[in-house]
C-alpha positions as a Markdown table, in Angstrom:
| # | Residue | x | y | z |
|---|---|---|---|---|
| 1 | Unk | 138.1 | 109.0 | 115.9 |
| 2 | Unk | 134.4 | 109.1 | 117.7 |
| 3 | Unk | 133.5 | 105.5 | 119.2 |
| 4 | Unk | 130.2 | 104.8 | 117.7 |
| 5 | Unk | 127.8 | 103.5 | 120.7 |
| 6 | Unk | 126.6 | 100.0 | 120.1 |
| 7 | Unk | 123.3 | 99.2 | 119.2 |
| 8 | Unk | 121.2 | 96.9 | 120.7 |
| 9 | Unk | 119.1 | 95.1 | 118.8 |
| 10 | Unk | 115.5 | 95.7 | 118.5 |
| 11 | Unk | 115.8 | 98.8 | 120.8 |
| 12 | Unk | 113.7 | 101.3 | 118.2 |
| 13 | Unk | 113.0 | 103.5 | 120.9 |
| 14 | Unk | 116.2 | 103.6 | 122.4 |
| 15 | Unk | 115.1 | 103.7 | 125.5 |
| 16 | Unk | 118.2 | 101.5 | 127.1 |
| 17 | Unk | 116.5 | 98.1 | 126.4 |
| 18 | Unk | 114.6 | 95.7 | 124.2 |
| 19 | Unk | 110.9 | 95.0 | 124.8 |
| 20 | Unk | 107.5 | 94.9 | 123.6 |
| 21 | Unk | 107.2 | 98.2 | 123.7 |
| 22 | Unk | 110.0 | 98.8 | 120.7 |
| 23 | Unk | 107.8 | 95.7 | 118.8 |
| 24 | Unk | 104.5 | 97.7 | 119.2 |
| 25 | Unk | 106.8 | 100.7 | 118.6 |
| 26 | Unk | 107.9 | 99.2 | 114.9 |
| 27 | Unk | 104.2 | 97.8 | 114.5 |
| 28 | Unk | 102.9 | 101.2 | 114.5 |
| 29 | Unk | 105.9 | 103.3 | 112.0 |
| 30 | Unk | 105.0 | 100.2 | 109.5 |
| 31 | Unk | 101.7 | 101.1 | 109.6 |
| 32 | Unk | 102.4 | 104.7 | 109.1 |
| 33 | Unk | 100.4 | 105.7 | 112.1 |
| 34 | Unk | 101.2 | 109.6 | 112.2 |
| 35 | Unk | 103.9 | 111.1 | 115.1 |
| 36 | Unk | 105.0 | 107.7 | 114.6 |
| 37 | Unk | 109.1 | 108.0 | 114.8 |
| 38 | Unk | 111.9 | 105.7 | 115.1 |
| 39 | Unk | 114.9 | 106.8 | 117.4 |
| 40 | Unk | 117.1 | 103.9 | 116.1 |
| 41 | Unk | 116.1 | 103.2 | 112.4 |
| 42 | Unk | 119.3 | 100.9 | 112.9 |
| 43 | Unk | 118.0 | 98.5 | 115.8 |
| 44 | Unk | 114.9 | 98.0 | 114.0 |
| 45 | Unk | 117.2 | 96.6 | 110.8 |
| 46 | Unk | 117.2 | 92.8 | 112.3 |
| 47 | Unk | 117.6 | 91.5 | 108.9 |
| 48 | Unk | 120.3 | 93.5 | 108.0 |
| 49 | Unk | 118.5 | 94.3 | 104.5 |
| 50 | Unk | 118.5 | 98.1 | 104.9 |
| 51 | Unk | 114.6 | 98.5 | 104.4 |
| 52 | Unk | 112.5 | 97.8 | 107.5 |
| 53 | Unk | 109.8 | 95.8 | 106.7 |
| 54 | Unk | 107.5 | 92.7 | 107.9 |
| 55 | Unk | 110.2 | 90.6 | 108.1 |
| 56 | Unk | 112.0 | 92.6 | 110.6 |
| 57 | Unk | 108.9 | 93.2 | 112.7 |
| 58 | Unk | 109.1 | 89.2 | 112.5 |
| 59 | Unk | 112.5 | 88.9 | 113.8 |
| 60 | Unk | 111.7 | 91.3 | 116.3 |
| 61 | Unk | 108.6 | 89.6 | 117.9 |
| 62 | Unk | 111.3 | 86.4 | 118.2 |
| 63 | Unk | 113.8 | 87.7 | 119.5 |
| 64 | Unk | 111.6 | 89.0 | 122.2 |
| 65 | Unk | 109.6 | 85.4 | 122.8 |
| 66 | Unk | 113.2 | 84.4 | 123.6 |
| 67 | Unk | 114.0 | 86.7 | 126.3 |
């Protein structure tokens, strides 16, 4: 059985860590702005409601003013 890794939360660019650069990241896919991919649709779901959306952009920007 494979070990899936874990995900950190918020980490759309999976780049190893959480920042404002995966919020900007985010910003930009909602926006459609074209080239625009996520690496880890899965971080990004910080609502767990299976559609990204404003509200997880939201959580996002939250989680990240508490770091």
């Amino acid at each position: 059985m494979a070990i899936e890794p874990e995900t950190l939360m918020g980490d759309v660019n999976a780049d190893g860590e959480f920042n404002a650069a995966d919020v900007a990241h985010l910003q930009k896919w909602l926006l459609a702005v074209p080239d625009t991919e996520l690496k880890n649709r899965k971080a990004a779901d910080c609502n767990s409601g299976s559609k990204l959306n404003a509200v997880d952009l939201t959580l996002m920007k939250q989680l990240l003013l508490k770091q």
